[in-house]
N, C-alpha and C positions, 0 to 999 in steps of 0.2 A: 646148884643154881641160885644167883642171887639174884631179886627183882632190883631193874634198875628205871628209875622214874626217867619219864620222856615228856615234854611239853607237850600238851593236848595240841593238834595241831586245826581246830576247827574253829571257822570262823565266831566268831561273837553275832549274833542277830543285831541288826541296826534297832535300835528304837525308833517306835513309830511317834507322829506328833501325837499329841492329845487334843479331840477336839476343844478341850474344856483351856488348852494353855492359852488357844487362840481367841477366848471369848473379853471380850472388853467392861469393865467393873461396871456393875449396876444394870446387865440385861437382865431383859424379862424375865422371871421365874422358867416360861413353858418352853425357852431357848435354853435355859441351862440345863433343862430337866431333859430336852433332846440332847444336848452335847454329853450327859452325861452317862447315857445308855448307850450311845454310839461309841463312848469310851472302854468301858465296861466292852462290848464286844473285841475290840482291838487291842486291849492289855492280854484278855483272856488268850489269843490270837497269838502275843506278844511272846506269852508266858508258854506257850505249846512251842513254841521255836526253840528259847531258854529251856526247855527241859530236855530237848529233844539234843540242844548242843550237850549239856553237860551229860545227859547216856551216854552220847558218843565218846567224851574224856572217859568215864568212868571205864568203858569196855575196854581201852588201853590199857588199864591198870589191873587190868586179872588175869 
């Protein structure tokens, strides 16, 4: 038996905006300090999708 490599055939996760891309130079501190916790939720988010793709590659390759 030879293992023969197959392209992962699962989609890619879209990346989500960042609240923090859409903030405009020189807000408030207590605006940046909300967009940047709201971000923090949504990479994390982001990042569960992104692992969850690449298991799915990996389990093809055993």
């Amino acid at each position: 038996n030879i293992a023969v490599p197959v392209p992962c055939q699962v989609a890619e996760p879209v990346r989500p905006v960042m609240p923090t891309e859409a903030l405009a130079p020189g807000v408030p501190p207590f605006v940046l300090l909300r967009a940047s916790l709201a971000e923090i939720d949504r990479r994390e988010a982001y990042e569960v999708k992104l692992v969850a793709a690449l298991a799915s590659c990996r389990e093809h390759l055993k």
